[in-house]
N, C-alpha and C positions, 0 to 999 in steps of 0.2 A: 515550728520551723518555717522562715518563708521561702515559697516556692524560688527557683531559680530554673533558669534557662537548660542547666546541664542535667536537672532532673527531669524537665521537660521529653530533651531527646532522648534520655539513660531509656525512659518509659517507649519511645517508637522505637529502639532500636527491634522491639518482637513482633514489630509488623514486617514481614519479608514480603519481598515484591517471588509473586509464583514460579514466573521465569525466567528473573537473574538470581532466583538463590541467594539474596543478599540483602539485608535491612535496608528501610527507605532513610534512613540518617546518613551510613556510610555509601550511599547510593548518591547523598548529595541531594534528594526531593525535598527534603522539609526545609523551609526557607521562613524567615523574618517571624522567629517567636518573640512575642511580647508577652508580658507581664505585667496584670496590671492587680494590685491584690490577687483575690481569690479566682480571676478570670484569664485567662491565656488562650490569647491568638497565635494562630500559626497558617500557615500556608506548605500544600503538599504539592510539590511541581510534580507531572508524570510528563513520559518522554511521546505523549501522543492526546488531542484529543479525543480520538476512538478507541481510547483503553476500554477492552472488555472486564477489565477486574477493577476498574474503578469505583462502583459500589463497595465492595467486599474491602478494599484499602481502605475509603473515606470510615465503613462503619469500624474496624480495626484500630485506625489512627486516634478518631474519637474517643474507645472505649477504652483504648492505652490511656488517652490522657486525662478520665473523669477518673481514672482508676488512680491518681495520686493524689495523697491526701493534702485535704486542705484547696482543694481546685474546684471549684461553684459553678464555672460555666464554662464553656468549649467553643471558642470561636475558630471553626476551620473552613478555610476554602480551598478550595480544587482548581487547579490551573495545571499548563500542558503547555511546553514546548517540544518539539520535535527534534532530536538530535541530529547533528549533518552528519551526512554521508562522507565516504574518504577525501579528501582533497576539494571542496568546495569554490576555493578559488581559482582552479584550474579552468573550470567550465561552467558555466550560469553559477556564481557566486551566491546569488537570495533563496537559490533553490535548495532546500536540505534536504529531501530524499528523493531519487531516481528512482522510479521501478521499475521494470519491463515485464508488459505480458504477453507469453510465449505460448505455440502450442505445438509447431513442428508442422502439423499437417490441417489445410485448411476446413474452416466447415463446422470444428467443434465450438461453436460459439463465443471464441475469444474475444471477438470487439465488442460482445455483447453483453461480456463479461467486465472486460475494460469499463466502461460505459457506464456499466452499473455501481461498479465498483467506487467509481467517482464521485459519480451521487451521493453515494452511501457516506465516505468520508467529508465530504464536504458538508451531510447534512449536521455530522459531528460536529461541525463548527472549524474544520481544517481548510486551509486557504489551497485548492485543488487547481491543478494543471492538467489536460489532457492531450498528449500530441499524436498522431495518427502517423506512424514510420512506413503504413505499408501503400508505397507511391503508386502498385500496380493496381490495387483496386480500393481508394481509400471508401469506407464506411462508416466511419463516423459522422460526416453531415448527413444523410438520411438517418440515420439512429438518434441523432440529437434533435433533430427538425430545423437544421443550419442548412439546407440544402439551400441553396441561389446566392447564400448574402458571402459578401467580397470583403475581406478584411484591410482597415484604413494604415497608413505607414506614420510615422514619426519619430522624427531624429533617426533617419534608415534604418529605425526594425519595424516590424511587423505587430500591429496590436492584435492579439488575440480575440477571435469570434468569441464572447460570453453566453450563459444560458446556464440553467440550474445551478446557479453560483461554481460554474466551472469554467476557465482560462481554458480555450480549444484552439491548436493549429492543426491545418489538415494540406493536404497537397489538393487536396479536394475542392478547397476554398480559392485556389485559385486557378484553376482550368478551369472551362468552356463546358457546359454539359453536356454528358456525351466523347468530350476529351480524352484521347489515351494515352500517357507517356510512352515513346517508343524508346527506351534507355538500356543501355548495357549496364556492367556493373559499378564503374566509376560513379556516373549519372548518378545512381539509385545512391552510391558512398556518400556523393555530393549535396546531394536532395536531402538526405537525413539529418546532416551534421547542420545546415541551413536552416531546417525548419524547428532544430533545437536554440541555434545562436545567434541566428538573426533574427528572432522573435522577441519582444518583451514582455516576458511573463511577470516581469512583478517580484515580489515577495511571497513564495510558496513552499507551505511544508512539504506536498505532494504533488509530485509531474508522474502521473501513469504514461509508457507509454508503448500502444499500439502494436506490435509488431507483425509484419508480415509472413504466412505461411512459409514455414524451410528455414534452411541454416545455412542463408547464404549475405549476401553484400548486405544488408539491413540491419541485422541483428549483429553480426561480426563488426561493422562500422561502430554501431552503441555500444558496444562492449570493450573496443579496443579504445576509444578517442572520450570516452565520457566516463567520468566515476561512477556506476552505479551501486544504488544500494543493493540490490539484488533483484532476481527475475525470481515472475510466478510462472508455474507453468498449468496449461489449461487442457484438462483432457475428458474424454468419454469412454464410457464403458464399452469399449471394442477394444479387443485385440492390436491392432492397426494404429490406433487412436495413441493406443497407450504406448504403444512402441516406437512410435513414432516421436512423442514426447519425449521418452525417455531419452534418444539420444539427442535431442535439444536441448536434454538440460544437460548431458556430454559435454555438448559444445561449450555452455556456459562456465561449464565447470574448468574446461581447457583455461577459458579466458579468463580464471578466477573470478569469475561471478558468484559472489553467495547462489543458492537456490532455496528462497524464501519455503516454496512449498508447492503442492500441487492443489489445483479444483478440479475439479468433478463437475462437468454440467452434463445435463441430459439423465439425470439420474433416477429414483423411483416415480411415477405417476404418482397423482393423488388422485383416486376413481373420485367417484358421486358421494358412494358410501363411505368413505372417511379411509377406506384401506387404501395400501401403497401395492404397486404393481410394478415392479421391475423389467421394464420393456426390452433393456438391452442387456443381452446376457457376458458381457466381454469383459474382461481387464477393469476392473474397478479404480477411481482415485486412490483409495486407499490401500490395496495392497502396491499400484505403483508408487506409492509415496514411500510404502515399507522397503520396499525392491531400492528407491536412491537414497532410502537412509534419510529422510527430509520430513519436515512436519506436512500431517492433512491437514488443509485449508478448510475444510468443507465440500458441499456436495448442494448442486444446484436442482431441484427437481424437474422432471419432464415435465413442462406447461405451454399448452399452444397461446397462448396468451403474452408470454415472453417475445416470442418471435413477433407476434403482431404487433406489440406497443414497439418494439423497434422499429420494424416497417414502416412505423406510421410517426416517427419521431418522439414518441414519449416514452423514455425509457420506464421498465416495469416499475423502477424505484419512485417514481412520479405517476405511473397509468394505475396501478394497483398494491399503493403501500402498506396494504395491511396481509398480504398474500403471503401464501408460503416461500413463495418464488424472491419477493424483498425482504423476507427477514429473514433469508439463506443469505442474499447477497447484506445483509445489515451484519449478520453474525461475522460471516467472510472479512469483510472491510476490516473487522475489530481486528482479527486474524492475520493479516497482512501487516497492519501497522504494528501490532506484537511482537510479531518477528521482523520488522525492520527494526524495530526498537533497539533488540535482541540484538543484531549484528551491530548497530551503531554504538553500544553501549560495550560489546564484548572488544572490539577495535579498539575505542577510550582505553579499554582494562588495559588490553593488548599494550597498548603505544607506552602507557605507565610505566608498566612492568619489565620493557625492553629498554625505557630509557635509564630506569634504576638500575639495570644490569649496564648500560653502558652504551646499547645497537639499537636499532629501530629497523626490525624486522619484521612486519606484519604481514600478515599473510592470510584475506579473507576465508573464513569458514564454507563449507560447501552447504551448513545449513543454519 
């Protein structure tokens, strides 16, 4: 019998994607099967270049389709597009996922988590944005090693400072060193919504951005005036830390923001001798993530080294890539675009299945 295309997909329909629960055929990933005799090409789209389960797919997809009879050879490739966010042409149109990373209370190493995070995706091969929302003490240009240089303008936006193939805007970038914005809360509304739309970012699957300590005119501005795909929120093993988080992701949640997930940073030492020492004894990521009902992100270890390559502008993901410290934040990255994925793809289902009833009622998910 000769092979045909419908037997091609019959065979992937029992590779399931882990967390939509749904075969990659009727998922719509497998694209442009050929047949050529005894040899079939095909192409698997995923909804992200730092899919964590893309190994485990690719060997699946393959072993679906040596396993139909009369097939000689397997030609598969792997590609990734990023699905948009709600409403894409409302605000930065080329931009298709928004993220916000939150953490309520300052200190717990948020922008140093942003930062890395970036890294991380882009080294996947995703075209990354990084904008820096918090106008009171922006930290991204010493964390990146962008400190002094002045971003050029064209056709009235704003080109973005580059460096570790990451698109960076900062309020940073443009004051005086030593500058201090004296603003109320309009100001800081105004400031934000600017450094998102008057900028040209380009074509980007990923704009992380920044957010400043509290749950005030910064985060409530992103939330209410731009689609986002959802916030992560970022916490430490304290008490304080964690409670503190928790009602920031409250806030988001009022504003219908997904809540992607929590991190954990500051978390086990790693001694000399290879054991783990838990310095801080408080509220862990993990039971606050259990507490809002939301997936763990992961967990950043305590390393004085982290703090340093910041300091010094080279993020850990570039000062020390083979460390415990970047392949927390390499795991994490995968983790974040998963559940972006997750929301952008549950929305699609969403909007289907409201328009076949008739409404279009969508109403994002809290996780």
């Amino acid at each position: 019998m000769a092979l045909t295309e419908s037997m091609v997909l019959d065979a992937l329909r029992v590779v399931e994607d882990p967390d939509l629960h749904r075969d990659i055929v009727s998922l719509g990933f497998v694209q442009d099967v050929v047949i050529d005799g005894g040899k079939v090409s095909f192409t698997v789209q995923l909804t992200t270049p730092a899919c964590p389960v893309k190994d485990i797919l690719e060997a699946e997809a393959r072993a679906a389709v040596e396993g139909i009879a009369g097939v000689t050879e397997v030609d598969l490739t792997m590609t990734a597009q990023v699905r948009e966010r709600p409403n894409p042409a409302d605000t930065l149109p080329n931009v298709r996922q928004i993220i916000a990373v939150a953490s309520g209370k300052g200190g717990v190493g948020k922008s140093t988590a942003t930062v890395n995070l970036a890294v991380a995706l882009a080294e996947q091969g995703a075209r990354v944005g990084l904008m820096d929302a918090d106008v009171y003490g922006p930290s991204i240009p010493m964390m990146t090693g962008t400190n002094g240089q002045y971003p050029l303008t064209q056709d009235s936006k704003i080109i973005p400072i580059e460096r570790f193939g990451i698109k960076m805007m900062s309020l940073g970038f443009l004051l005086q060193d030593g500058q201090a914005p004296m603003w109320r809360g309009p100001m800081v509304a105004g400031t934000v919504k600017q450094l998102l739309t008057d900028v040209k970012w380009g074509q980007l699957d990923y704009l992380l951005v920044d957010l400043p300590p509290g749950t005030g005119d910064a985060p409530m501005t992103l939330a209410q005036q731009v689609p986002l795909t959802g916030v992560v929120i970022v916490t430490t093993p304290h008490n304080v830390a964690a409670n503190i988080a928790g009602s920031c992701a409250a806030l988001f949640r009022r504003l219908n923001t997904p809540v992607l997930g929590v991190i954990e940073n500051m978390a086990a030492m790693v001694l000399p001798n290879g054991e783990m020492m838990r310095v801080f004894a408080g509220k862990g990521g993990d039971e606050l993530a259990a507490e809002l009902g939301v997936p763990y992100l992961g967990s950043v270890p305590l390393d004085p080294e982290v703090s340093y390559s910041s300091d010094v502008g080279e993020p850990i993901m570039k000062a020390h890539p083979e460390g415990s410290a970047a392949e927390a934040f390499r795991f994490i990255a995968g983790e974040v675009a998963r559940q972006a994925s997750v929301v952008a793809i549950s929305r699609d289902q969403s909007l289907v299945s409201s328009e076949d009833s008739g409404s279009l009622n969508f109403e994002p998910t809290p996780s």
